[in-house]
C-alpha positions in Angstrom: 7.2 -20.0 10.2 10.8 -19.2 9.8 13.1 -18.0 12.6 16.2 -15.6 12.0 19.1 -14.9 14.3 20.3 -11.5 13.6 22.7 -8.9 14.7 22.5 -5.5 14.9 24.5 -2.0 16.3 23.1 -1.3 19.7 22.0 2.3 19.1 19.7 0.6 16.3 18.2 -2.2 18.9 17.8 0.6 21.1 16.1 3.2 18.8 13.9 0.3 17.1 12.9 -1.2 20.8 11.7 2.3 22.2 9.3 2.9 18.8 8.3 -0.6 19.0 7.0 0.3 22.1 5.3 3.4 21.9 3.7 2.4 18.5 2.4 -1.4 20.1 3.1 -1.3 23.4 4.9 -4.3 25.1 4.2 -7.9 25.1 4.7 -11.1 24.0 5.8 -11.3 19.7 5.5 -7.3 19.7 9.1 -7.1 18.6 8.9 -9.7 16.0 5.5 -8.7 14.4 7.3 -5.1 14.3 10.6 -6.5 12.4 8.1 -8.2 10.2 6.1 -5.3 9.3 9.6 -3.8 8.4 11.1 -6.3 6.4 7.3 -6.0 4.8 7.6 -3.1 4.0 10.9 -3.3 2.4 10.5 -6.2 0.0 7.8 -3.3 -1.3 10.0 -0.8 -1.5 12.2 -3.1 -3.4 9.8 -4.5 -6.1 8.7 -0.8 -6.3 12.1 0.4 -7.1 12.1 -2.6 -9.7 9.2 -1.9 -11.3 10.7 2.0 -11.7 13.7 1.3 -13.3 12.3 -1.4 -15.4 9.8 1.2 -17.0 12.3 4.0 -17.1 14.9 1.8 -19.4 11.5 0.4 -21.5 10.8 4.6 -21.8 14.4 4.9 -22.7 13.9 2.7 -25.6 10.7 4.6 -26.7 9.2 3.9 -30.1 12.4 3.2 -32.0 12.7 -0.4 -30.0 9.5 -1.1 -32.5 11.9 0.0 -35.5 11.8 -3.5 -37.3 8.4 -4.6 -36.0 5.9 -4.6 -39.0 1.9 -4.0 -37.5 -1.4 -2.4 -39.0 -3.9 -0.5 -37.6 -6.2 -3.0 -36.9 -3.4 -5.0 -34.7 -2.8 -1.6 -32.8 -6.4 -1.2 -32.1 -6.5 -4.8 -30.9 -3.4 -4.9 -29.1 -4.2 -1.2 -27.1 -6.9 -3.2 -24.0 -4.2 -5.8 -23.5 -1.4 -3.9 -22.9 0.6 -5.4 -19.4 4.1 -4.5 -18.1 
């Protein structure tokens, strides 16, 4: 387990204290299952955001990215279960 020393504005401790509160109450490692719950919940938001913008620039490329590829049918039919991102 990792510690981390942070700093933040005081009206953020505050506000993020009182919800910590009335969503789990007081107690011993309430604050820091809270901040890890958030920091959770932002590496998500990141990879999800990732994941977006690396589909959107593949969609931007569309078909003609396949321009000089050569294929058949049968290789398309093949391909079309194994298809990952």
């Amino acid at each position: 387990m990792a510690t981390i020393t942070l700093n933040v504005n005081d009206e953020i401790n505050k506000e993020f204290r009182n919800i910590v509160k009335l969503k789990f109450g007081e107690g011993k490692g309430i604050l820091g299952k809270a901040i890890e719950q958030a920091i959770k919940e932002w590496i998500f938001e990141q990879k999800q955001k990732e994941i977006t913008e690396r589909q959107i620039k593949t969609m931007k490329q569309g078909v003609w990215s396949l321009k000089n590829y050569k294929f058949n049918r049968g290789e398309i039919y093949e391909k079309r279960g194994n298809i990952s991102c």
